[in-house]
N, C-alpha and C positions, 0 to 999 in steps of 0.2 A: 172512219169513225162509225163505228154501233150504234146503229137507232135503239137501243135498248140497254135495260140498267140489272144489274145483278146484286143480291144478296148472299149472305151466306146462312142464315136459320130466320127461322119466323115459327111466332108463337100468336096462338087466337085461343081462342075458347067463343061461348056463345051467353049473352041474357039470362038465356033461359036456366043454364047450366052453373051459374054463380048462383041465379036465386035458390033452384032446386038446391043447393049444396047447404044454404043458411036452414035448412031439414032434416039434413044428415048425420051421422056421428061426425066429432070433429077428426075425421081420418082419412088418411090419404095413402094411399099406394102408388109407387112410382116404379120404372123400367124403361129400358127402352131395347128396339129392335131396329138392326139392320133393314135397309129398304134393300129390293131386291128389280131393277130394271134398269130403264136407259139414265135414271138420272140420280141414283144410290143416294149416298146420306141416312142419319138414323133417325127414326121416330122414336119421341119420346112420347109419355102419356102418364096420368096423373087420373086414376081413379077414387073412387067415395063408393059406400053402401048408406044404403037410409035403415030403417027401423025395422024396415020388411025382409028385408037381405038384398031389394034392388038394386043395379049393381048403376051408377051414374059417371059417364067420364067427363072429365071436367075441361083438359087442357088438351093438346096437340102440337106441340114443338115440333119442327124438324130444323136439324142442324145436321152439320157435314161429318162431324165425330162427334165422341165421345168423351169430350176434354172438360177439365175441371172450370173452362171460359163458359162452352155449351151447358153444362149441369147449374151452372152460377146463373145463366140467361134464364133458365128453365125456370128454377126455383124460386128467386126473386120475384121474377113476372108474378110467379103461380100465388106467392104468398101475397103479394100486395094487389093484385087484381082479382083471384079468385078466391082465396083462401085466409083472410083475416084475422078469425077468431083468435081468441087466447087458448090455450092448452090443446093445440095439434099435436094431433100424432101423426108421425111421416116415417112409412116402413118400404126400407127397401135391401138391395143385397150390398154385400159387402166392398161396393166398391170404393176404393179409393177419392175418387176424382166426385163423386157422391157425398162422403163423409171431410172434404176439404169443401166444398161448394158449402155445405151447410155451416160451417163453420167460421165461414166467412165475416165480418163485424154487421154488411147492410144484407146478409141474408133474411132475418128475419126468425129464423128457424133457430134460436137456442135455446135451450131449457133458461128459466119457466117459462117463457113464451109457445114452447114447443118443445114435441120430444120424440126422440129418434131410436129407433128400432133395428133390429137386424131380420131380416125373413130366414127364419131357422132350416128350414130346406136348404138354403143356400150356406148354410154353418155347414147343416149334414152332407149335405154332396162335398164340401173341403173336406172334412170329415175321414169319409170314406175313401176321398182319391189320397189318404195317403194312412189309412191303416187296415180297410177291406173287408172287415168284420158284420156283419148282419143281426148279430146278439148287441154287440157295441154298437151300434148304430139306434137300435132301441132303446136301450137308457139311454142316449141323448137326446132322443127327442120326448121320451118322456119324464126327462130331468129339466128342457126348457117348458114343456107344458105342465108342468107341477103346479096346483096354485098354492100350495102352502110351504112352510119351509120344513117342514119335515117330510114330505115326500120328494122334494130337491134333494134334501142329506141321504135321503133311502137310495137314490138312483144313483147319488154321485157316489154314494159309498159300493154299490154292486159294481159300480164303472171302475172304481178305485181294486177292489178285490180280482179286477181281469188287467189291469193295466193301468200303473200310477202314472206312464209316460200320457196317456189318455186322457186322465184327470187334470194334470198340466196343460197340455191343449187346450181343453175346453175352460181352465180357468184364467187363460189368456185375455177373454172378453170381461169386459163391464158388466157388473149381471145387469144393472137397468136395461139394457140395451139384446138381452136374450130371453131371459129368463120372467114365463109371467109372472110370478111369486112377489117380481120385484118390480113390478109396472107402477104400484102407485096408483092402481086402477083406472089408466089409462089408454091400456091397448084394446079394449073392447071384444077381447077374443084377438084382434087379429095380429097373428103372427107369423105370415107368411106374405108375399108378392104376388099370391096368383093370381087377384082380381085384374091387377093388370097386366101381368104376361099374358092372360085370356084374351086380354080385351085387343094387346098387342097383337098376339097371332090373327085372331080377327080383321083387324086391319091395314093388316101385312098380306093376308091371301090374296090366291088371284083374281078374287073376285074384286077385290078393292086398290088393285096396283097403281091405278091411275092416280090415287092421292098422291102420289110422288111429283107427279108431274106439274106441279107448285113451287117445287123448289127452285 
């Protein structure tokens, strides 16, 4: 018998890091990244900016993959431990297993309560890996960064004039969920993943590999 007990994900955050958040826009950026040594598994992470553009992270899950179990653990924790307010915004990529966790009945995270984003980098790199274009690549991203509706109709119409199959593609999504035009003035600018990809590579380097060894 094993003198010792194992898990399989664990989720913390800090005091300090809840209070600071009741400061911040109600916005959250999420991601996660493969760990990379003796004891793998993915770090997940769950960043805030405040008023200054400080960048605050809030959460640290690690879990063993990337399943819609581990994203539902994440989430839940994060909304009812860290993240409370009314009218969240929670931006992140297109994942699947992401977009079923939040959809959940005891997530927490539905509209009006909360409202969910897509990070348009991650629209544009799908984008790109299946039609190659660098012109078309620019009206898309400046047809999700439009804040009115008639520079939306301007871009999608130049996008529509190089390729109708194009303009199908991208009106595949929900505009709330792309398009700032149609936030509801809610996404505060932000429409992308970076803050916490950043913060991910950050704490994935080798300088920090030993966080793994928790799991």
């Amino acid at each position: 018998m094993h003198d010792y007990s194992m898990f399989d994900k664990v989720f913390w955050t800090f005091p300090t890091c809840v209070e600071a958040f009741k400061h911040c826009k109600p916005f959250v950026s999420v991601d996660g990244m493969h760990l990379f040594g003796k004891y793998g598994g993915v770090l997940l992470i769950a960043v805030a900016q405040d008023g200054n553009s400080n960048i605050l992270t809030l959460a640290f899950p690690i879990v063993g993959s990337e399943t819609m179990e581990s994203w539902s653990f994440f989430l839940i924790n994060l909304r009812q431990q860290v993240t409370p307010q009314e009218g969240m915004l929670i931006v992140s990529d297109r994942s699947q297993t992401i977009k079923a966790a939040l959809r959940t009945d005891d997530s927490g995270w539905q509209s009006p309560r909360a409202f969910h984003a897509y990070c348009i980098w991650h629209i544009v790199t799908n984008f790109m890996s299946r039609f190659k274009y660098a012109e078309e690549k620019r009206y898309l991203i400046n047809t999700a960064y439009s804040p009115s509706k008639v520079g939306y109709e301007w871009y999608m119409d130049a996008l529509r004039g190089l390729s109708q199959e194009m303009v199908d593609w991208a009106s595949r999504f929900n505009k709330e969920i792309w398009l700032q035009q149609c936030d509801g003035g809610n996404w505060f600018g932000h429409m992308t993943t970076n803050l916490s990809e950043c913060m991910n590579v950050m704490l994935n380097s080798t300088r920090y590999l030993p966080i793994s060894a928790i799991v």
